[in-house]
C-alpha angles and dihedrals in degrees: 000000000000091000093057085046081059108042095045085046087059094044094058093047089052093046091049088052098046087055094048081051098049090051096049087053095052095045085059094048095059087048096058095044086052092047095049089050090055093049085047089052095043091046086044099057089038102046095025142093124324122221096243114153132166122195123284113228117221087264097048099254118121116248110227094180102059105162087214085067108036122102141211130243116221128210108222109177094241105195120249096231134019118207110211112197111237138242139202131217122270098223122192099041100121090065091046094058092046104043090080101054119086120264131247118170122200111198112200102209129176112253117244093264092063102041085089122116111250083220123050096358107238132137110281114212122223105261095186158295140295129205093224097170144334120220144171126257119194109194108175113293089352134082126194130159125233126225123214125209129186115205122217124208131187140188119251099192086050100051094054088061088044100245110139115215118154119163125200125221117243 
């Protein structure tokens, strides 16, 4: 007996459940439906029809040529040519801009690995160093202008047999 207490205990547990469920189903189902209404409504004033309308003549043809809302062209007398005063080039402005920042200069350089001849293997020396380009920073509130060098190696055992290898830095 006290099994089917139980069980029937746990059936009507189950069956109070499954109605709560069921209404809260049903409660969302009438809010979607609500919502998409509304987004039906909101595209459909957005994307939809315009009010455009154009006057209605007495027989029910539309009049293209109202004289309320006809315009006149106006002649103007337009010039056949039009001169335009010329002008040159202001050259050098790029170096006056930058003469007054202040100067940092990054040097690429090759790493020690790759300072080695591809022919004979030996260590290259640094033979000297290339402008490559000149650019702005802007760190906040400050400007300064950075400097790029581009470092050049050969080769000296090379160069005594007259074989030329230089090698630039990235």
């Amino acid at each position: 007996m006290e099994n089917q207490d139980v069980l029937l205990k746990l059936l009507q547990d189950s069956n109070k459940t499954n109605q709560v469920q069921q209404q809260t189903i049903q409660n969302l189902t009438t809010e979607i439906q609500l919502l998409n209404e509304k987004i039906n409504y909101l595209t459909n004033k957005l994307f939809g029809r315009s009010k455009e309308t154009l006057p209605v003549d007495d027989n029910g043809q539309l009049n293209l040529f109202n004289q309320e809302t006809a315009f006149e062209v106006v002649s103007e007398d337009v010039p056949s040519s039009i001169t335009v005063k010329g002008h040159q080039r202001v050259l050098g402005t790029k170096a006056d801009k930058l003469k007054h920042l202040p100067k940092t200069s990054l040097e690429h350089v090759l790493p020690l690995e790759e300072q080695c001849c591809e022919h004979c293997g030996s260590q290259m020396k640094d033979i000297g160093r290339t402008k490559v380009r000149e650019e702005i920073r802007f760190h906040q509130a400050m400007l300064d202008a950075l400097v790029h060098y581009q470092h050049t190696y050969s080769c000296q055992k090379c160069e005594r047999n007259g074989i030329s290898s230089f090698k630039k830095s990235a």
